[in-house]
FIMISE-164160 format. One record per residue (C-alpha): chain; x, y negated, z negated; residue in one letter. Coordinates in nm, 4 decimals. Last residue first. Layout:
// FIMISE-164160
["A" [X Y Z] "a"]
...
//
This chain:
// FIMISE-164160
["A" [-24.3422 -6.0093 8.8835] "x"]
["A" [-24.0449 -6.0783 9.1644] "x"]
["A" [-23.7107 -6.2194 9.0253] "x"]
["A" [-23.5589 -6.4761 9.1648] "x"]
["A" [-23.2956 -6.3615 9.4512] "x"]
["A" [-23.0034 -6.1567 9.4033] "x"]
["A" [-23.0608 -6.0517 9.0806] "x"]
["A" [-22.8233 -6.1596 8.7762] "x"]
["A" [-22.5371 -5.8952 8.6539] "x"]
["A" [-22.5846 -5.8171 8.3035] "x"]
["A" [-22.4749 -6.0186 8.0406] "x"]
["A" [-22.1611 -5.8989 7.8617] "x"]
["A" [-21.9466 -6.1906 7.9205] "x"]
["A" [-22.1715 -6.4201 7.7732] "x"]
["A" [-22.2596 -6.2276 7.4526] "x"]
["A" [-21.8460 -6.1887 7.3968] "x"]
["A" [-21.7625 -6.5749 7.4522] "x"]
["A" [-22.0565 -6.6425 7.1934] "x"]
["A" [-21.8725 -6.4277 6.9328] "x"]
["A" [-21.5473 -6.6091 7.0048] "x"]
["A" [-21.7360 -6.9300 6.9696] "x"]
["A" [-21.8237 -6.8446 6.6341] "x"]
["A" [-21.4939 -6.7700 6.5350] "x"]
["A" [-21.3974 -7.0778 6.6357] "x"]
["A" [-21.6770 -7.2805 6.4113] "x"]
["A" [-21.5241 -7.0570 6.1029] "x"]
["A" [-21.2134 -7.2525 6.1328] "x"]
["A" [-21.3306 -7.5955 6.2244] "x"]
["A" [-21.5642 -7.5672 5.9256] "x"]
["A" [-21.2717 -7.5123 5.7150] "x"]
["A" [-21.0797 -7.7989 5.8550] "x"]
["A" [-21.3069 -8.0738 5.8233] "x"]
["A" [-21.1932 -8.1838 5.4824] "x"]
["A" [-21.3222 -8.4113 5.2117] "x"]
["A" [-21.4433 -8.0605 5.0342] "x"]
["A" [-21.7759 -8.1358 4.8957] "x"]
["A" [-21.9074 -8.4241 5.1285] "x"]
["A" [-21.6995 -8.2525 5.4490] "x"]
["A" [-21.9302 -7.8944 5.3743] "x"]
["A" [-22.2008 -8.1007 5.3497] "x"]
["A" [-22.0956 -8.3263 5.6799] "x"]
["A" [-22.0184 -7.9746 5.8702] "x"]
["A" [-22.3877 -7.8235 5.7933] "x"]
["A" [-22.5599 -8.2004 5.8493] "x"]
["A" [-22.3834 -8.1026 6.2217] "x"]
["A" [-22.4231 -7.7694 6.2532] "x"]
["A" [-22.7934 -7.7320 6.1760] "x"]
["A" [-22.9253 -7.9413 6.4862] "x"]
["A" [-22.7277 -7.8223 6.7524] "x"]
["A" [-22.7740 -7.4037 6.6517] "x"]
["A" [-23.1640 -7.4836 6.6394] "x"]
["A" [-23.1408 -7.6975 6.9502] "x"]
["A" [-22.9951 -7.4119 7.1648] "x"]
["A" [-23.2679 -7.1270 7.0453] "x"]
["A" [-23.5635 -7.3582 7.1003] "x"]
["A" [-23.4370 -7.4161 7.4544] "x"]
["A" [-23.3996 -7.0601 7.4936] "x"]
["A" [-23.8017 -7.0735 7.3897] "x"]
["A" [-23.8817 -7.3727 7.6169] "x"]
["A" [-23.7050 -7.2484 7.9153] "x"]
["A" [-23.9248 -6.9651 7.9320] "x"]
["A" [-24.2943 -7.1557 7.8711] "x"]
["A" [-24.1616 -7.4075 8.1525] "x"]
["A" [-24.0059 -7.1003 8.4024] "x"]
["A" [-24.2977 -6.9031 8.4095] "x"]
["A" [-24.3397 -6.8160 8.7587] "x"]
["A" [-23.9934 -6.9780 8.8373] "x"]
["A" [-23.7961 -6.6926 8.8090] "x"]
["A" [-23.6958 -6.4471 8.5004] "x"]
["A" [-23.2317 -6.4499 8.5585] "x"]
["A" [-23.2036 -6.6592 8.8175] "x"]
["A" [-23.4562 -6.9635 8.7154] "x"]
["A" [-23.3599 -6.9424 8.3067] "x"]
["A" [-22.9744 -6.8594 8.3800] "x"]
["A" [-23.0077 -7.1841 8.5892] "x"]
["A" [-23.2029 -7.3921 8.3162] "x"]
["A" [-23.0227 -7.3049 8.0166] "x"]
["A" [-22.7336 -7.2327 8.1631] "x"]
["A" [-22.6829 -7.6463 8.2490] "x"]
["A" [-22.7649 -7.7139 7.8956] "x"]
["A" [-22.4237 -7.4836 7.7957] "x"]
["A" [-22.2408 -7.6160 8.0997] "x"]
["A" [-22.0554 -8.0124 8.1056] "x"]
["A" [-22.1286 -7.9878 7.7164] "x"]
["A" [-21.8978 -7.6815 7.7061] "x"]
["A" [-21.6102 -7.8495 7.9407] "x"]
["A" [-21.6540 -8.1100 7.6626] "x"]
["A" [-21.5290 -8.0025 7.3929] "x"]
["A" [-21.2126 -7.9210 7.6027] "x"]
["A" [-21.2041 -8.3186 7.6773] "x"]
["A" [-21.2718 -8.3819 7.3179] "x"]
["A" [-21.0016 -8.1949 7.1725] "x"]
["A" [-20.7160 -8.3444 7.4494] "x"]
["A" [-20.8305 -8.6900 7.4235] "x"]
["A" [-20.7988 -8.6307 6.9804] "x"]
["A" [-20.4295 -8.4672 7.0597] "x"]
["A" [-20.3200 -8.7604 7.2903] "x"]
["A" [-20.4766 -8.9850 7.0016] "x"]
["A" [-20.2548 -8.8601 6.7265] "x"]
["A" [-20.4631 -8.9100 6.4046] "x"]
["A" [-20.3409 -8.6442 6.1783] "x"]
["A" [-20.5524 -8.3469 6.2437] "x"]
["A" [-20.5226 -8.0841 6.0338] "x"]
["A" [-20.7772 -7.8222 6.2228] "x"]
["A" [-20.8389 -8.0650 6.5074] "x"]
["A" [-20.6061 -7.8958 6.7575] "x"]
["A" [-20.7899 -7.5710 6.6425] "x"]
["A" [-21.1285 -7.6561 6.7000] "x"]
["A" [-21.0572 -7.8282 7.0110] "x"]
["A" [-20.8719 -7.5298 7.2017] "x"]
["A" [-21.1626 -7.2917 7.1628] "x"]
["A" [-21.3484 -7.5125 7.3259] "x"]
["A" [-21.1811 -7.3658 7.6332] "x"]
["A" [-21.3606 -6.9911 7.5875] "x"]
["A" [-21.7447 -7.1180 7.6031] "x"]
["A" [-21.6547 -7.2287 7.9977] "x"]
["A" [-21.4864 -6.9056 8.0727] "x"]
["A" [-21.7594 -6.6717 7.9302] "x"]
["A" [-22.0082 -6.8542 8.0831] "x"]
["A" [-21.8556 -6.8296 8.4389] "x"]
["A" [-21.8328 -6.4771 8.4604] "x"]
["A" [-22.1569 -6.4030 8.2967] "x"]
["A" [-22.3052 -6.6477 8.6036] "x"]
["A" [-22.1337 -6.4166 8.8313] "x"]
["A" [-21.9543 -6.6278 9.1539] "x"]
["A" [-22.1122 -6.8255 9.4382] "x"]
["A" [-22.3572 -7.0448 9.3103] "x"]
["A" [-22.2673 -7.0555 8.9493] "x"]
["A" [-21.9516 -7.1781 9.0728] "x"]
["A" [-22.0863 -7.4931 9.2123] "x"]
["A" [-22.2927 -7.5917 8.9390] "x"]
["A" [-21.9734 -7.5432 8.7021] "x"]
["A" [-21.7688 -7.7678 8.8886] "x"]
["A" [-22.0344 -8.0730 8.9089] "x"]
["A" [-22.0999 -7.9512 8.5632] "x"]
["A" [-21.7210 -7.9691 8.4352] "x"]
["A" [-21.6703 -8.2838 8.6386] "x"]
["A" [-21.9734 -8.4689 8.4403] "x"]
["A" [-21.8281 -8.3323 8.0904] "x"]
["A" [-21.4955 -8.4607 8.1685] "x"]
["A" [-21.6407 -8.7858 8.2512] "x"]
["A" [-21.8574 -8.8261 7.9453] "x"]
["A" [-21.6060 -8.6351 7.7127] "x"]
["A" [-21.3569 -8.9017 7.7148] "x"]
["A" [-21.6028 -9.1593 7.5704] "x"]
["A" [-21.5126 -8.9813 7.2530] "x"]
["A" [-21.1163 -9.1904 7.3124] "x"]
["A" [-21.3174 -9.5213 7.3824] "x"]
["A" [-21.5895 -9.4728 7.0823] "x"]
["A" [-21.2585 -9.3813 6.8372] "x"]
["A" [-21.0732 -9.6949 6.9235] "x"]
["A" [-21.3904 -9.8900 6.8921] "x"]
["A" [-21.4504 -9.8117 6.5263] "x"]
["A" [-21.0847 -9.8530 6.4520] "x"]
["A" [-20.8511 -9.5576 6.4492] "x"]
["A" [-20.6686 -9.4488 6.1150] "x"]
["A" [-20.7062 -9.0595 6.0591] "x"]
["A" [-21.0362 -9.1122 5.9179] "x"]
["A" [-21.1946 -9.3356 6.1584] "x"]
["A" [-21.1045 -9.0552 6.4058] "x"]
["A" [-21.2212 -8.7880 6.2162] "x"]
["A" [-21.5699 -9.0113 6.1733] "x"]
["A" [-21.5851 -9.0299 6.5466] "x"]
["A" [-21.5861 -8.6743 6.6116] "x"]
["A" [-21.8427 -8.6163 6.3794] "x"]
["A" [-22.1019 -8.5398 6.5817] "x"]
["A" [-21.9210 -8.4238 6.8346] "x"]
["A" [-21.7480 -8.1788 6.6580] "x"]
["A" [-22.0586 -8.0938 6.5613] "x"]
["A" [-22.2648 -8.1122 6.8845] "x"]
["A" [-22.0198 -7.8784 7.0695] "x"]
["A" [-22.0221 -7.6161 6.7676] "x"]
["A" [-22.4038 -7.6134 6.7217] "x"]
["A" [-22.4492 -7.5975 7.1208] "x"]
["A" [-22.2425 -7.2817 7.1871] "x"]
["A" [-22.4037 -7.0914 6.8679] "x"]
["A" [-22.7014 -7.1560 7.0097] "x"]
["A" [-22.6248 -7.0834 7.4022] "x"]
["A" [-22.5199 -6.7284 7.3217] "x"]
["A" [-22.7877 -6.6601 7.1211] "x"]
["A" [-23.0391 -6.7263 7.3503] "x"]
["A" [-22.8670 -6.5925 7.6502] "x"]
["A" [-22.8110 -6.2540 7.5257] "x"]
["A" [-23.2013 -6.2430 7.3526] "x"]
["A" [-23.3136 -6.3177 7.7247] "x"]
["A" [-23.0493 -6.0861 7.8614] "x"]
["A" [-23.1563 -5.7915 7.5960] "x"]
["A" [-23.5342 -5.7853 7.8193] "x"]
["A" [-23.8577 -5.7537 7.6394] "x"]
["A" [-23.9215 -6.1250 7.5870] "x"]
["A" [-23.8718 -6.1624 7.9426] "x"]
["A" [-24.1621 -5.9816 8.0024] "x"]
["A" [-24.3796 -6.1539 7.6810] "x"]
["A" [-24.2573 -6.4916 7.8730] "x"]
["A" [-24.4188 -6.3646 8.2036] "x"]
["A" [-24.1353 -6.2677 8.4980] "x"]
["A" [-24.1208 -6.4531 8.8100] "x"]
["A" [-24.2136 -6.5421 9.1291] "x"]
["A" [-24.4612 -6.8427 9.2273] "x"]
["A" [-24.7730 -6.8574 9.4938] "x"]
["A" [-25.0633 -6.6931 9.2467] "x"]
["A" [-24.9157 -6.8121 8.9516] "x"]
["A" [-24.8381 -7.1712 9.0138] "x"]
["A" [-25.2053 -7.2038 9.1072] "x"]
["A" [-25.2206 -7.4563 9.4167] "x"]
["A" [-25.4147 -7.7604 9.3962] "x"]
["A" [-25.5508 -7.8398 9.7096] "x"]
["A" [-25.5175 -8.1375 9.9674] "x"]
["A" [-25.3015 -7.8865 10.1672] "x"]
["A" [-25.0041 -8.0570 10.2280] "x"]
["A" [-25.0364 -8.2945 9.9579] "x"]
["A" [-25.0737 -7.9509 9.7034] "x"]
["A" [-24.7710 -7.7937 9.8022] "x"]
["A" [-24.5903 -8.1156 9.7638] "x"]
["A" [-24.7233 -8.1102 9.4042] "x"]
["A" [-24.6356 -7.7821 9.3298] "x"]
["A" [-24.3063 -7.8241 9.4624] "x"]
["A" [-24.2578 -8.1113 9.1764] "x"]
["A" [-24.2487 -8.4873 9.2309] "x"]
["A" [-24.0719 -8.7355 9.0103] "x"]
["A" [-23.9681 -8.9765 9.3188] "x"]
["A" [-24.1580 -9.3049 9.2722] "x"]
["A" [-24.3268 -9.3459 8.9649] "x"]
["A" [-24.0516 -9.1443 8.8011] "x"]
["A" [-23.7820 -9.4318 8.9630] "x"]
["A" [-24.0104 -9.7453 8.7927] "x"]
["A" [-24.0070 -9.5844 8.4785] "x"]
["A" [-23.6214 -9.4520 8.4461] "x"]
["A" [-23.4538 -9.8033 8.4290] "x"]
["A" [-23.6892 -10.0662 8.2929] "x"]
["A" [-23.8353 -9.7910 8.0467] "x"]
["A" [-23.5003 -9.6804 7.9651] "x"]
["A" [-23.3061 -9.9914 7.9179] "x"]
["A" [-23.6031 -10.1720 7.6830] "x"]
["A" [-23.5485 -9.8824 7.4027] "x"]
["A" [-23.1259 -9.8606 7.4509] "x"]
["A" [-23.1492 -10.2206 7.3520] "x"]
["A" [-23.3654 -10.1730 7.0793] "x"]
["A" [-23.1437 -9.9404 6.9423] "x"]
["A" [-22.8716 -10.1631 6.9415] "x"]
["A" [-23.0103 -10.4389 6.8169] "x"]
["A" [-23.0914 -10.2317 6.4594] "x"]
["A" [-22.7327 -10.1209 6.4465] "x"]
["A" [-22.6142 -10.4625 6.4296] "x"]
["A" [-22.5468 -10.7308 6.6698] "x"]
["A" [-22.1827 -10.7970 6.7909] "x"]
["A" [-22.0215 -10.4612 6.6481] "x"]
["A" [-22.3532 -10.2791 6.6729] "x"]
["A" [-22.4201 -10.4031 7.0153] "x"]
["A" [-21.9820 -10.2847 7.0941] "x"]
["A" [-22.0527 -9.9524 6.9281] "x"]
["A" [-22.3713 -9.8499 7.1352] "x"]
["A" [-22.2161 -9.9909 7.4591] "x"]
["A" [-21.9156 -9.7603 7.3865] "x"]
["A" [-22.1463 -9.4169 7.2637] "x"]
["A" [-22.3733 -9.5102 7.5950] "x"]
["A" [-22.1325 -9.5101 7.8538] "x"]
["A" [-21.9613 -9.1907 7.8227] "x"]
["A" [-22.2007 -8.9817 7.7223] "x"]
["A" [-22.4600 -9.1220 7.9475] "x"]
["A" [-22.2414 -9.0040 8.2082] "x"]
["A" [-22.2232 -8.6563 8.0896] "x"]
["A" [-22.5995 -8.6544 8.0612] "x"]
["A" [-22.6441 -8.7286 8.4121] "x"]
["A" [-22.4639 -8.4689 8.4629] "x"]
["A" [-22.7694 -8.2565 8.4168] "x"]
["A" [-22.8942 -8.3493 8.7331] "x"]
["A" [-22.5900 -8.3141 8.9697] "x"]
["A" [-22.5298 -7.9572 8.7761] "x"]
["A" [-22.9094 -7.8512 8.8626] "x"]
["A" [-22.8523 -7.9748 9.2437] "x"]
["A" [-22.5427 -7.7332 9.2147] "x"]
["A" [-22.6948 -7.4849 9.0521] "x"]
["A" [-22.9720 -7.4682 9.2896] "x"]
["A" [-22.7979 -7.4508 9.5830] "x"]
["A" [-22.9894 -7.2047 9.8289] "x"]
["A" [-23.3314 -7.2302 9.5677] "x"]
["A" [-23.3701 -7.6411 9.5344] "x"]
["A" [-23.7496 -7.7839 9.5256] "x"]
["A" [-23.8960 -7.5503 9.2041] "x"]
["A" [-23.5696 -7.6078 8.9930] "x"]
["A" [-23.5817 -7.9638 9.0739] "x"]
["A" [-23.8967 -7.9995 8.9142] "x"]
["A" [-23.8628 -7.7904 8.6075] "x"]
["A" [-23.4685 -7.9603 8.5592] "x"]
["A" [-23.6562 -8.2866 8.5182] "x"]
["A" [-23.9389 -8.2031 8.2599] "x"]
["A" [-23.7251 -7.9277 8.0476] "x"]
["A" [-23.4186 -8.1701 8.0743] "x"]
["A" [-23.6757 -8.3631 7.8112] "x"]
["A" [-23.8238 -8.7138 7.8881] "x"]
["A" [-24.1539 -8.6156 7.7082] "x"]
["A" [-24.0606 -8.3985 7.4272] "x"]
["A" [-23.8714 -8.7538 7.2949] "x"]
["A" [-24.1648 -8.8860 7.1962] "x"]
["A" [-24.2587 -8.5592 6.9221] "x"]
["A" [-23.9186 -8.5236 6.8016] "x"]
["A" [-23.8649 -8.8867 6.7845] "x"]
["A" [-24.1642 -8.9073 6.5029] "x"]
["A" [-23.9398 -8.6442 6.3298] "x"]
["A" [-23.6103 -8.8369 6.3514] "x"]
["A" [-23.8814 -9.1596 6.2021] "x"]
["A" [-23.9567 -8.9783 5.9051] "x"]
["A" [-23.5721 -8.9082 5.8414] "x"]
["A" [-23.5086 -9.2335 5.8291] "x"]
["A" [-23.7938 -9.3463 5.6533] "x"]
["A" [-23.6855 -9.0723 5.3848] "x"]
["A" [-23.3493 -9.2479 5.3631] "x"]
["A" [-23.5057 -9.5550 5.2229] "x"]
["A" [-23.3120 -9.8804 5.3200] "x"]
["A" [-23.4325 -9.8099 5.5951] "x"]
["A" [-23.5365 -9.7287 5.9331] "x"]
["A" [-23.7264 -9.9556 6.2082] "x"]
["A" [-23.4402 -9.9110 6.4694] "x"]
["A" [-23.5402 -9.5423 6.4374] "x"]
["A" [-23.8968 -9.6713 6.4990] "x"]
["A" [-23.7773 -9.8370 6.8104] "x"]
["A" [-23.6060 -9.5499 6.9474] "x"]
["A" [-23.9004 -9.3444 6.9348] "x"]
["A" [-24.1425 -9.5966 7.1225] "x"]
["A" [-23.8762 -9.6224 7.3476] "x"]
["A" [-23.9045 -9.2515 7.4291] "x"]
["A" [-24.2629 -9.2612 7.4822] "x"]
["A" [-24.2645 -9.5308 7.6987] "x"]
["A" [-23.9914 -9.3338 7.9311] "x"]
["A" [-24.1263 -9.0194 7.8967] "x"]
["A" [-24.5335 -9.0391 8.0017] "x"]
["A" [-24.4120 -9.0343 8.3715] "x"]
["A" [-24.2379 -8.6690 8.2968] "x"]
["A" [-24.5994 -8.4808 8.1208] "x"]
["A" [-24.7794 -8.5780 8.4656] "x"]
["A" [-24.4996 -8.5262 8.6792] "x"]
["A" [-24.3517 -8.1838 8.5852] "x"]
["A" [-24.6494 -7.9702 8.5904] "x"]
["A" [-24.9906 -7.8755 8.5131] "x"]
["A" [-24.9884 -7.5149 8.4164] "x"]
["A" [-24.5967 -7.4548 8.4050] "x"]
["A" [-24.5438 -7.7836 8.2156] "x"]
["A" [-24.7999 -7.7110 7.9664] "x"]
["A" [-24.6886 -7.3720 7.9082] "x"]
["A" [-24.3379 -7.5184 7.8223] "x"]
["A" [-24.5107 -7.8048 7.6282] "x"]
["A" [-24.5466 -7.5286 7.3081] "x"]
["A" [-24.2073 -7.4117 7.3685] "x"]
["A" [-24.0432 -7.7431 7.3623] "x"]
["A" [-24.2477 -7.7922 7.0211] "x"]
["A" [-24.1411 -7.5463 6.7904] "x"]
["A" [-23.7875 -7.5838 6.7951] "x"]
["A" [-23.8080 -7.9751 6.8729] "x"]
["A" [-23.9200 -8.0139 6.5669] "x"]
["A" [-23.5985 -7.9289 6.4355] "x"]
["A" [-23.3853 -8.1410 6.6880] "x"]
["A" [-23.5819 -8.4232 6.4849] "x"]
["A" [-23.5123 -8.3198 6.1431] "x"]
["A" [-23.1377 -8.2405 6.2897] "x"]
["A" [-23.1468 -8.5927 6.3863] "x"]
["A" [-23.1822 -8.7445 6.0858] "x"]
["A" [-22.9545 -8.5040 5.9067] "x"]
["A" [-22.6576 -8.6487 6.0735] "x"]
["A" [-22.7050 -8.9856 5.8489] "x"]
["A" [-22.7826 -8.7080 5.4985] "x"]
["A" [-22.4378 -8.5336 5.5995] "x"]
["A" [-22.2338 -8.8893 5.6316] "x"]
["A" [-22.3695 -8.9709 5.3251] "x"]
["A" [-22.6184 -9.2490 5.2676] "x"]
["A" [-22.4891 -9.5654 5.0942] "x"]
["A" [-22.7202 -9.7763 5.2910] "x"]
["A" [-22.5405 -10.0598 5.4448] "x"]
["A" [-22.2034 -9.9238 5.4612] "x"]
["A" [-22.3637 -9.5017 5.5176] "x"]
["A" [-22.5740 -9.6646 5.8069] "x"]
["A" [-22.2550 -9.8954 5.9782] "x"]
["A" [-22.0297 -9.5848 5.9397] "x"]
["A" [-22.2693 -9.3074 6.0726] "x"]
["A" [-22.4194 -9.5218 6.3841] "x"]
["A" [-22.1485 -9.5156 6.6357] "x"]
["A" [-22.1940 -9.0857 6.5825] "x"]
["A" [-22.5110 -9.0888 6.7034] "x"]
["A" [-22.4484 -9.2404 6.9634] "x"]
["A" [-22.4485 -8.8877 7.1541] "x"]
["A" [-22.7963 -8.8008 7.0510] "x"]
["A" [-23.0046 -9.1030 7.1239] "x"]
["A" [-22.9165 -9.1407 7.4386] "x"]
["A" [-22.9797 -8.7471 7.5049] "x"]
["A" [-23.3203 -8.8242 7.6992] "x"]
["A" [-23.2010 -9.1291 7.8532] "x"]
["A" [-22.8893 -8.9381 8.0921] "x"]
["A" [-23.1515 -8.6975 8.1436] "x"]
["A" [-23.3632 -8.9016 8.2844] "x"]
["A" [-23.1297 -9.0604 8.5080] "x"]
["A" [-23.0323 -8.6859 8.6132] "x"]
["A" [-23.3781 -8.6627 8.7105] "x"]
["A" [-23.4181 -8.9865 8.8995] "x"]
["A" [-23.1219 -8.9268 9.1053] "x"]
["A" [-23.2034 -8.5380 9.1597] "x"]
["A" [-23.5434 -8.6961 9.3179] "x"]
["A" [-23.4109 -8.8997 9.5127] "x"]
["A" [-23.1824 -8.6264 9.6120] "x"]
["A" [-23.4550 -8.3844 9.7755] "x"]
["A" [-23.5660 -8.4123 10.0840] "x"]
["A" [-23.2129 -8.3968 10.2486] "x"]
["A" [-23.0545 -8.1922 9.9827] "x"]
["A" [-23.2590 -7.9369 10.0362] "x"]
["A" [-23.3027 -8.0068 10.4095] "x"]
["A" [-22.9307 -7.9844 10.4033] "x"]
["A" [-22.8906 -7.5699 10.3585] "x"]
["A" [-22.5742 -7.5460 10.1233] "x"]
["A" [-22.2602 -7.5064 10.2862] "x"]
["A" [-22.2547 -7.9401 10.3269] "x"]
["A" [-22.3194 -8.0013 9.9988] "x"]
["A" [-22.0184 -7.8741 9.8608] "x"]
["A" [-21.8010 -8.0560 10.1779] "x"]
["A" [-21.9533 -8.3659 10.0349] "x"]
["A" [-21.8538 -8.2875 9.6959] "x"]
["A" [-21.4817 -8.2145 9.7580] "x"]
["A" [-21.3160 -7.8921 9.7175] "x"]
//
C-alpha cells in the first residue's frame, strides 16, 4: 500500500494541521541520534591517533547513554508540566555545544569520556522524548503512523550521516567532522522549531489565551499507576534488551567490516544500508500498529534480527551477507524507539506521557549503552565477535517472548 493511500484512511485534518510539524520533528530526530550512528566512522581514526581500544572508543558514548538513564526521567515531568516547545527550541544550540566538545577530545581518554557525559546533559534537549511528546498530543486516529514518519527521521540520518561522517574524516579529520555535524543542526533544525514545534497544549492555550493544566483536560495513567502494571515492566525490558543488541552490532558493524577486508568507505556504504531499510520498516511498522495488536507486531519485528547475529557469527567478509545482516538489524531500529512512544500513548495515555516515556526510555538506553563497550571487551580479549553474537540471539529470543505476551492495548487512551 502506498503512503498517500495510508494517509488518506486516516482523518486529514490530522495530517492537514499537522505535517509541518512531523517535518520538524523527524528532523530533530534525525540530529538527536547524529552522534550515535557515526560512531562507528570514528573507532579506527581515534584508536590510530590515540591508541585507545575499540571498547574504551564505544565507552564514550555509553558514559553518555548512562546519564541519560537518570536524566530523561527527570525532564519527563518537565515536559508534561511545561511542554514540548520550551525544553525543544533549547536543542539545537545545545546539541552543538555537545558535539563541539567531543570534537575537543584527546589525547587523554578521560577528556573523552568527560565530554560523552557533558553530551548527556545537551543532548536531553533534542531528544525523541521532545518531538514524539508533541506529535503524540496532535495525532490520536493515526498516531503510529505520524509517530513512524517522525522517528524515521532517524533512519535517514542513518544513512546519510555515517557516509558524510567518513568522507569529512577521510578529507579533514575526525575533529572537522564533528564540527560539521555542530553548524548543520542549528542551521537546519533551529529555524524549523521556531516555526512549527507546537504542542496541543499550546494550541489549546492560543485559542483560549489561557494556559490549560495538562492534568485537568488530558487522559492517562500517573507514573506510580503505570508503575503497578506487568505491561510497563513488559515493555521495559523488552525494549532494553532490543536496543543493546541493535546498537552493538551496530556499533561495531564497521569494525567487522574493516576486519574482513573492506576499506573505511566500503564498510560506511554497505552500514548505510540500514538507513533506508530502517525508514521503510517504521513507515511499515507505524501503519500496522494502527490496525493490528501492537504485541503482534513487536514480536515480529524483534524476531528478524535474529538473522544478523547468526550470518555474522564467522563472518568472512562477503558483502551480500554484511547488506543482508544490517538490513535485518535494521527492521529493529525502524521499531524499538518507535514502541517506545506508541506503546507509551496506547498503553498509559497522554496524562503523563513525558514522566512515562522517560523511565522506558531509561530502560532502552541502559541495554544500548552497555552492549557495545560489553562486545569491544569481550572482542579485546578474544579477537572474535562470535561469542557475543551468540549469546546476543538468545537475548533477542527472550525479548521476542516479553513482546508477544503483552496484553491486549485499550481501545482508546486510557482514562485516569
Amino acid at each position: 500500500m502506498q503512503t498517500a493511500d495510508i494517509v488518506e484512511e486516516v482523518p486529514r485534518s490530522e495530517w492537514r494541521e499537522g505535517w509541518p510539524l512531523v517535518l520538524t520533528a523527524a528532523l530533530g530526530c534525525a540530529f538527536a541520534a547524529s552522534h550515535a550512528v557515526t560512531m562507528g566512522a570514528f573507532v579506527g581514526p581515534l584508536t590510530g591517533e590515540f591508541g585507545w581500544s575499540r571498547g574504551e572508543v564505544t565507552a564514550g558514548i555509553s558514559f553518555g547513554a548512562l546519564g541519560s538513564i537518570f536524566l530523561v526521567p527527570a525532564l519527563g515531568p518537565i515536559v508534561d508540566k511545561i511542554g514540548a516547545r520550551k525544553i525543544g527550541l533549547l536543542g539545537p544550540p545545545a546539541y552543538a555545544a555537545g558535539l563541539l566538545l567531543i570534537s575537543l577530545s584527546g589525547p587523554s581518554i578521560y577528556g573523552w569520556y568527560a565530554a560523552w557525559i557533558a553530551m548527556a546533559v545537551l543532548s536531553l534537549f533534542i531528544s525523541p522524548l521532545v518531538w514524539t511528546m508533541a506529535v503524540a498530543s496532535r495525532f490520536e486516529r493515526s498516531r503510529g503512523l505520524a509517530l513512524a514518519f517522525v522517528l524515521a527521521g532517524m533512519s535517514v540520518g542513518a544513512a546519510i550521516f555515517p557516509f558524510a561522517a567518513a568522507t569529512l574524516i577521510e578529507n579533514f579529520g575526525w575533529r572537522v567532522a564533528y564540527r560539521v555535524n555542530a553548524l548543520a543542526a542549528l542551521v537546519v533544525v533551529l529555524p524549523l522549531a521556531l516555526a512549527f514545534l507546537r504542542d496541543a497544549r499550546d494550541l489549546r492555550a492560543a485559542q483560549t489565551d489561557q494556559p490549560l493544566e495538562p492534568e485537568a483536560v488530558v487522559p492517562g495513567l500517573s507514573l506510580r499507576e503505570a508503575f503497578r502494571t506487568r505491561t510497563f515492566w513488559q515493555i521495559l525490558a523488552m525494549l532494553a534488551l532490543v536496543a543493546g543488541v541493535y546498537n552493538a552490532i551496530y556499533q561495531h558493524f564497521q569494525p567487522m567490516m574493516t576486519d574482513a577486508g573492506m576499506t573505511a568507505i566500503e564498510a560506511a556504504a554497505i552500514a548505510g544500508i540500514i538507513g533506508p531499510v530502517s525508514f521503510a520498516a517504521r513507515l511499515l511498522t507505524g501503519h500496522l500498529l494502527d490496525r493490528f495488536s501492537p504485541p503482534l507486531v513487536a514480536a515480529s519485528a524483534f524476531a528478524i534480527p535474529l538473522l544478523s547475529c547468526l550470518l555474522l557469527i564467522g563472518f568472512d567478509g562477503d558483502p551480500v551477507i554484511a547488506g543482508i545482516a544490517i538490513a535485518c538489524c535494521a527492521l529493529a531500529s525502524g521499531a524499538e524507539i518507535d514502541m517506545i512512544a506508541y506503546l507509551g500513548a496506547r498503553y498509559f495515555g497522554m496524562r503523563n506521557y513525558g514522566a512515562i516515556y522517560g523511565f522506558i526510555f531509561a530502560g532502552h538506553t541502559l541495554g544500548w549503552a552497555l552492549f557495545p563497550p560489553l562486545v569491544g571487551v569481550a572482542f579485546d580479549r578474544s579477537g572474535s565477535y562470535d561469542a557475543a553474537l551468540t549469546i546476543m540471539a538468545a537475548l533477542l529470543v527472550i525479548a521476542v517472548a516479553l513482546a508477544a505476551s503483552i496484553r491486549k492495548p485499550p481501545m482508546r487512551d486510557v482514562d485516569p
